[in-house]
Structure formats: C-alpha cells, structure tokens
N, C-alpha and C positions, 0 to 999 in steps of 0.2 A: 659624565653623568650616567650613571647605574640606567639599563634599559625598564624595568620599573618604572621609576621615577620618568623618564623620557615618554611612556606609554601611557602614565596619570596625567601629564602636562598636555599632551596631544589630543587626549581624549579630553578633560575639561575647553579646551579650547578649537575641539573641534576641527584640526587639521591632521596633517601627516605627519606622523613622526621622524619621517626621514628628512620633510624640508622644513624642522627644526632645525635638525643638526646639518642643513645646508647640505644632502647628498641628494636629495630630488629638488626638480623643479617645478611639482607638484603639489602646491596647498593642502588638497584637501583630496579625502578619499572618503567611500562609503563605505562603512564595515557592519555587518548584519552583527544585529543585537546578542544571536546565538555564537557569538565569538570572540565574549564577553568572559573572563575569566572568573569567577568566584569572586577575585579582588579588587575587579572592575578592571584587570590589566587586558587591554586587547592583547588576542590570538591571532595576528595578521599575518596574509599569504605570508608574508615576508617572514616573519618569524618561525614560522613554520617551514618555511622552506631553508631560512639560514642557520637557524637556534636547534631542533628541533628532528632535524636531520631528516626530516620529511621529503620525497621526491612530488614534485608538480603532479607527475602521476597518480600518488596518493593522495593528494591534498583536491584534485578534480574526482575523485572516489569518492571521498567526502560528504563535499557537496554536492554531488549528483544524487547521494544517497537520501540527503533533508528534502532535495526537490520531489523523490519519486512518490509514487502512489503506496499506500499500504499493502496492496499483493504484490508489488514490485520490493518493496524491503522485504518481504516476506523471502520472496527467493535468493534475495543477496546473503539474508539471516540464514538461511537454508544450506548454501555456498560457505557460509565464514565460519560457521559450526564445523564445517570439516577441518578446520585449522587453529585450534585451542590456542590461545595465548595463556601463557602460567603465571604472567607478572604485569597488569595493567597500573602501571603507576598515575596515581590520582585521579582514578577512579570513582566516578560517583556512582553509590549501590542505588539499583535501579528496581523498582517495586513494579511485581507482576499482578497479572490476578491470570487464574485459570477459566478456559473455558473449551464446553467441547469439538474435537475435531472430529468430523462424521468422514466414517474412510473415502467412498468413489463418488464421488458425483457423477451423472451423466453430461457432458456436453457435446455426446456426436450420439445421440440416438439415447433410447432407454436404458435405465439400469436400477438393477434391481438395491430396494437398501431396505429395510426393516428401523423405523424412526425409534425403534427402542432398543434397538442393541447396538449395532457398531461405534463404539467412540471411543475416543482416548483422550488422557486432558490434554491440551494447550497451553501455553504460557504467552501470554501478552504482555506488552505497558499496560500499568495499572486506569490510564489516563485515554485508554485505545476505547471506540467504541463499539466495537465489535461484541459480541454478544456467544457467538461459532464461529465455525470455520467447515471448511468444506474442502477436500481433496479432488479437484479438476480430471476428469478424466474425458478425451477424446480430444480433437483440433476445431468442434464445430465454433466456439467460441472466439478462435484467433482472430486478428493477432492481439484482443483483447484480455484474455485468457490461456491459460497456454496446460497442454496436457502435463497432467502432475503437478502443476503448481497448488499452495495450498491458499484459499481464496479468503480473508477475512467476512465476515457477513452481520448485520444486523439485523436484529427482530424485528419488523416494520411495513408497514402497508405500504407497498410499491406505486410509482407511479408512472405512468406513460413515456416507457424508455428505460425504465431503467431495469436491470440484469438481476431476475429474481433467480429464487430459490424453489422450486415446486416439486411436489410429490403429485403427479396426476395419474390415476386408477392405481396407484402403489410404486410407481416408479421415479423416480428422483430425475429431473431436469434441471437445467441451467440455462437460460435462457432468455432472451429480452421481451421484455411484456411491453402487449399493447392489448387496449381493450376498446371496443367502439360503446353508447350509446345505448345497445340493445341489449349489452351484459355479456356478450360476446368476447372471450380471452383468443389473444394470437399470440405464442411463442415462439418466437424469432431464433435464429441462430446470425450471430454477426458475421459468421463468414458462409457468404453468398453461397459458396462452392459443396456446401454441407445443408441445403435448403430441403435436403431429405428428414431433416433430423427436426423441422419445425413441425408443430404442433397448430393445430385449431380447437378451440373447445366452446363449443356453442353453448350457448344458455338454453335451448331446447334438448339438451343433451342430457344423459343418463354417467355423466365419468364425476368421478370423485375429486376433485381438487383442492389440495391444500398448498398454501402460501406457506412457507418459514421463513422469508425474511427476502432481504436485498444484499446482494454482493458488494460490498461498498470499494466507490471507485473515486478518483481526483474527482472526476465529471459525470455527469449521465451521456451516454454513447450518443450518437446520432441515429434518429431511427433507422431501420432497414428498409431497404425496398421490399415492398410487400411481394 
C-alpha cells in the first residue's frame, strides 16, 4: 500500500499508521492539526524522520519553534536569516505586512529616541498583531527580554502587569507597569538586580508620559516585588 493511501486510511479512522500495517503495537496517536499536509496527508514524526531525511534534532527545532512566544521567534528569525536556503520545495508564499521598527529601546535605564525619526520598516505575518516593534536595549528586563532582541508590540492600553512601551519626559522605557488607585504610575524592571532603572511617576507630578503600546508576550509576567 502506497504511504499516501496508508496515511488517508489512518487518519479517517483515527489510529496509527504503523499498527495498520502491524509494525506498532500502538493504536492510536495524537498528531497536532498543524501537520496536516495540504492533501490532508499526515506529516508524522515518523515521516519525517524516516521519509524526509529529517534528524530528531530538527524536527524538536520545529516544534519548539510553534510553541514559542513571538519575541522568541523573532530571534530564531533573526538567527535563520544568516543561513539563506535557495530552494524550499513546497513552499507555501507567506503574506507579510510591514510595520515600524524604532531602533533602541531603553531597558537598563533611559534613552534617548525622537518618536518621529528613527524607524525602519519591518516585516511581519500578515496575521501577527503587532502593530511595531522595538529594539531592546540593556539587561534590565531579563530574562524576559534580552538585550538586542527585537520586541514585537501592540498599540493598546496596558494593564496591571504587563510590559509597556513609554516615552516619559522624552525618553523611551520598557518596563512593567503598575499603577495604584490615586493615578500613581510604577515602572518596574523584571530583573530585581537592575532596580536602579525603575521609574515612579506620581500624579502630583509635572513629567510628561506617553504610552505607545504593550510588548506582547505568551503571558503577562508576574508582578515585581515592589
């Protein structure tokens, strides 16, 4: 029986393909929908490691890659870009859209940026929702952040915990917002050891603050110890 055929039969009936043909003693497996072929032919580890010529190794690359967070593909994207492949056979063309990357972010202390000049376009999935992006700079953020990474971000009013975007009296932050009650902003740094770099902004205060968005992550972080 042609593996095709072997792989339609298994999949309408919902077992393994191998204890069809009596080589496992295994009924049934679960195969994530995303490894679904166009023709509805399962991509299974097996195939891919037997057919396919695939090592274990690359096939756990793979899937580590659908589980991660979006700044996390971002720097594997960043990584694979140095290694052009010339011939992706069956390939499916993948629709971007552009959006802007604002060069340094601060996240160990201030830095300066001018919100109307420095950017470059971007290229995203068309389907991402990201809005910018933003270039990491410092360790204060780790290990949720990481210097030089580039940080996808949405346009969006933040909420208690999660890792905005700010411009406060002209300088660019990164940092985990909290705000109490009285109108009161605290900007956090996740990593304790960088607590020089957080920020307070009182509502009786005279500093300018603007919001540009949220860093978007799998989760929102756990707050900080104040």
């Amino acid at each position: 029986m042609k593996m095709p055929v072997l792989y339609s039969i298994a999949q309408a009936l919902q077992v393994n393909p191998d204890w069809l043909v009596g080589k496992s003693d295994t009924m049934t497996i679960t195969v994530p929908d995303d490894l679904l072929r166009t023709d509805g032919v399962w991509l299974t580890p097996k195939y891919f490691l037997d057919k396919a010529g695939i090592s274990s190794q690359e096939y756990s690359l793979v899937c580590a890659y659908r589980k991660a967070s979006p700044s996390d593909r971002q720097i594997i994207d960043n990584i694979v870009a140095r290694y052009p492949v010339e011939d992706l056979p069956h390939a499916l063309p993948v629709e971007d859209k552009i959006i802007p990357l604002f060069g340094t972010a601060a996240a160990a202390g201030p830095g300066e940026m001018d919100t109307g000049l420095p950017w470059e376009d971007y290229a995203v999935p068309a389907d991402s929702p990201a809005t910018f992006a933003i270039r990491i700079s410092g360790d204060s953020m780790e290990p949720l952040l990481h210097d030089g990474q580039i940080a996808l971000c949405a346009e969006k009013a933040p909420q208690i915990g999660d890792v905005t975007v700010m411009m406060v009296n002209g300088s660019f932050l990164v940092k985990q917002y909290i705000a109490d009650n009285y109108g009161n902003i605290y900007l956090r740094s996740v990593n304790r050891a960088r607590k020089d770099a957080d920020m307070d902004i009182m509502a009786s205060g005279n500093d300018t603050v603007t919001c540009f968005g949220i860093v978007i992550l799998k989760k929102r972080p756990a707050l900080v110890d104040q």
